[in-house]
C-alpha positions, 0 to 999 in steps of 0.5 A: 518285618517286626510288626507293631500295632501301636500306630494302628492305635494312633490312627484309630484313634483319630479315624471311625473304623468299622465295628465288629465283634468276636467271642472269647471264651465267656466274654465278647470283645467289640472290636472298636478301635477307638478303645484304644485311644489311651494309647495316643499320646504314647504313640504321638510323642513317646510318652511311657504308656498308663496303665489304661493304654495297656489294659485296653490294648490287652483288651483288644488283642482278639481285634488286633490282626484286623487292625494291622490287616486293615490298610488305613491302619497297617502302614502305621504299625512299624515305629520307634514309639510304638515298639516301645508301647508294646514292650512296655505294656508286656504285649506280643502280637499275634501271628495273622 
């Protein structure tokens, strides 16, 4: 099964998920789902990702098995749009 967090990005976008935190290196990542809002309009209608969607979604790669493990988020993950997302924005996602 291909999994695709893009339309965990679309419900995130829409639905106050819990926040959290995890460190990376020198930096810490909030783990905040609403950062991912650029990517809505991608996901819901299919139109190319800006560069926005795809820095922020790079910027939340360390959140993101979270998300998709998340059941308000994970039956959203496997769509046409949101592959597209992902590959045009250079995204692999991450083995959870």
């Amino acid at each position: 099964m291909k999994i695709n967090v893009f339309w965990i990005i679309a419900l995130v976008a829409v639905v106050v998920a819990p926040r959290g935190e995890v460190t990376m290196a020198a930096e810490t990542v909030t783990c905040d789902p609403e950062e991912l809002s650029p990517c809505l309009e991608a996901i819901t209608i299919g139109t190319p990702p800006s560069k926005d969607c795809c820095d922020k979604l790079t910027e939340q790669m360390p959140c993101l098995c979270g998300y998709i493990k998340d059941p308000n988020f994970g039956k959203f993950i496997n769509t046409p749009n949101a592959e597209k997302v992902q590959k045009s924005c250079g995204i692999s996602l991450p083995k959870c």
